[in-house]
Backbone as a ProteinNet text record, in pm:
[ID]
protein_1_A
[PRIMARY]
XXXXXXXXXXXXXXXXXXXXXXXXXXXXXXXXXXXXXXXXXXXXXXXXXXXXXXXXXXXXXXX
[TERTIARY]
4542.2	4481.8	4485.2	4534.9	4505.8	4345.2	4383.3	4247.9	4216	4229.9	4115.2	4030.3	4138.5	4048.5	4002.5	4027.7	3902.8	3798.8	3801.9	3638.6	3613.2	3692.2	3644.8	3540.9	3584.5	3501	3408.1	3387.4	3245.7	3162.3	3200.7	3142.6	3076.9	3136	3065.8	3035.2	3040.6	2976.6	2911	2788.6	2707.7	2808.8	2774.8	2838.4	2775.9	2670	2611.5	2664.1	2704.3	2794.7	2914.6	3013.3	3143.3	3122.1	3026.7	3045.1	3004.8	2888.7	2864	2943.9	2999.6	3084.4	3246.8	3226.8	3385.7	3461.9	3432.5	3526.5	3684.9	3719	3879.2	3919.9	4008.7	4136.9	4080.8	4125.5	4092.3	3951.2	3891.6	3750.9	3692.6	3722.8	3778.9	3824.6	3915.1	3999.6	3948	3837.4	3773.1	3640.1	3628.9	3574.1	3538	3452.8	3520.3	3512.9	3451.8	3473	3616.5	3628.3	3702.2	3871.4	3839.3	3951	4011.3	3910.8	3967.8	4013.4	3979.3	4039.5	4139.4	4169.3	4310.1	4378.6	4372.1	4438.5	4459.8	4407.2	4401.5	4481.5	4463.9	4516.9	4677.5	4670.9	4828.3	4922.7	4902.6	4990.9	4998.8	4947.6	4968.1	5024.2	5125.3	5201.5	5114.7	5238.8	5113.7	5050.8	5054	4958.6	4867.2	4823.1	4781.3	4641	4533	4423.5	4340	4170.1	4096.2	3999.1	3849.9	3741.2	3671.1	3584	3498.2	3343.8	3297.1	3184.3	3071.9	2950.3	2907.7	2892.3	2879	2842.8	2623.6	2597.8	2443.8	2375.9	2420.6	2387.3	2339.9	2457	2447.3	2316	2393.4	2244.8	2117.3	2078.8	1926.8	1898.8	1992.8	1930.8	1929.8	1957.3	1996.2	1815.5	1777	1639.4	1555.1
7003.8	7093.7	7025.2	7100.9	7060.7	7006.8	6933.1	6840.9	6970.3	7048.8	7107.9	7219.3	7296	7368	7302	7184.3	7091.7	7112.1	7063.3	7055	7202.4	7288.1	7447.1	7523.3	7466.1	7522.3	7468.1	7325.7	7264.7	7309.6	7359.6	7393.8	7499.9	7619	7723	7725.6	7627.6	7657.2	7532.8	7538.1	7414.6	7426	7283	7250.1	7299.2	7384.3	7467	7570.9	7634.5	7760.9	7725.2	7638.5	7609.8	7594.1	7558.5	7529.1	7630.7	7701.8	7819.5	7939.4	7973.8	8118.9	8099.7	7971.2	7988.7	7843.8	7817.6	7715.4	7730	7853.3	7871.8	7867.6	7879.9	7935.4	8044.4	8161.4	8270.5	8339.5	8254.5	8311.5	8264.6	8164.2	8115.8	8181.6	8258.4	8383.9	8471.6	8542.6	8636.3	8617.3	8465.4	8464.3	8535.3	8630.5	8654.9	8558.5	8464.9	8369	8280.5	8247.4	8181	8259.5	8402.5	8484.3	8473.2	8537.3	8532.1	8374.8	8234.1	8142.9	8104.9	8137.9	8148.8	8191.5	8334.5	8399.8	8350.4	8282.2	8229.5	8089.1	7995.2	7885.4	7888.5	7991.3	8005.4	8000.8	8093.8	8093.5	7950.4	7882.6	7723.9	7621.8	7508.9	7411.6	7322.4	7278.6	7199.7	7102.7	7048	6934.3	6977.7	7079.9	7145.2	7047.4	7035	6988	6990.5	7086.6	7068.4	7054.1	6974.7	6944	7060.7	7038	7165.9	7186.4	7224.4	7232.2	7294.9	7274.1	7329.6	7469.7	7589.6	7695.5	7705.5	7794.2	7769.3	7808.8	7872.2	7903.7	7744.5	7692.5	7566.7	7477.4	7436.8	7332	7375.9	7520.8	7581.8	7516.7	7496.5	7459.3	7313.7	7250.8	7085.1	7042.9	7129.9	7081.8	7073.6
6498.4	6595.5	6732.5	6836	6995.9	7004.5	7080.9	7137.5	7208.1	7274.4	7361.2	7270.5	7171.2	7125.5	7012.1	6939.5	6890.3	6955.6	7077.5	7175.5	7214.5	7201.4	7225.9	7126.1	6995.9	6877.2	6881	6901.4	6937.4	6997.5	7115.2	7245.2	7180.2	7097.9	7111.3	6957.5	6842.9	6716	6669.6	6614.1	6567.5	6411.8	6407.3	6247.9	6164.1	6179.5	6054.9	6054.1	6144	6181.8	6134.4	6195.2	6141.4	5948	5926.3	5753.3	5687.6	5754.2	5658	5710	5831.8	5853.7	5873.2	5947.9	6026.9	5939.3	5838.8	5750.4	5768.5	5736.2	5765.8	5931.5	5921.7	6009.4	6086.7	5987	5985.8	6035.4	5962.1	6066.2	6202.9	6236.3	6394.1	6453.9	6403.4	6531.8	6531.9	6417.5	6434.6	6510.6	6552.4	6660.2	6809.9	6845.7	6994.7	7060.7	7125.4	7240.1	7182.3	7030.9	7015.1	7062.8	6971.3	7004.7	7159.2	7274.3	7399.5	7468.9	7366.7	7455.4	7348.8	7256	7206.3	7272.6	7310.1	7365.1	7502	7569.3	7748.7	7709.3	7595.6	7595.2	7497.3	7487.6	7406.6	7491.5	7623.5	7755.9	7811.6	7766.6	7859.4	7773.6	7850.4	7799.2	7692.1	7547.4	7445	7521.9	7633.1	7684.6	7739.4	7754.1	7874.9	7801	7912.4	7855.8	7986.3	7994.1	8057.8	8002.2	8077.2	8038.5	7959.1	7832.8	7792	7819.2	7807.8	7825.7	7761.3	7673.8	7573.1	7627.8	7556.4	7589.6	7558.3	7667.1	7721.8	7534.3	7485.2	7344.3	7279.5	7263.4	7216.7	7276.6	7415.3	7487	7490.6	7456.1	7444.9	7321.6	7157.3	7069.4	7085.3	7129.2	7170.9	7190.7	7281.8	7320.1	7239.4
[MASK]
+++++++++++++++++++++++++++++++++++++++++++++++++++++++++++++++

């Protein structure tokens, strides 16, 4: 897997989420946030790589 959307799924799923809904492939793309930056990072070169940033969902449960 690309390093960015490694850190993309992070950004927007806690590892309790990734293990209990989105384990596959497949349910990752049925992601919407995941879906629309598939779709935005498919158009760009395999190196392409910018910083991520948690989504506000995430850092609210952080606290």
């Amino acid at each position: 897997m690309h390093r960015i959307c490694h850190r993309q799924i992070h950004a927007v799923l806690t590892e309790s989420e990734l293990a209990r809904q989105y384990a596959t492939v497949d349910a990752l793309l049925e992601h919407p946030e995941l879906k629309v930056f598939v779709s935005w990072v498919k158009t760009k070169p395999d190196d392409f790589f910018v910083a991520t940033s948690k989504s506000a969902r995430i850092r609210k449960r952080r606290r």
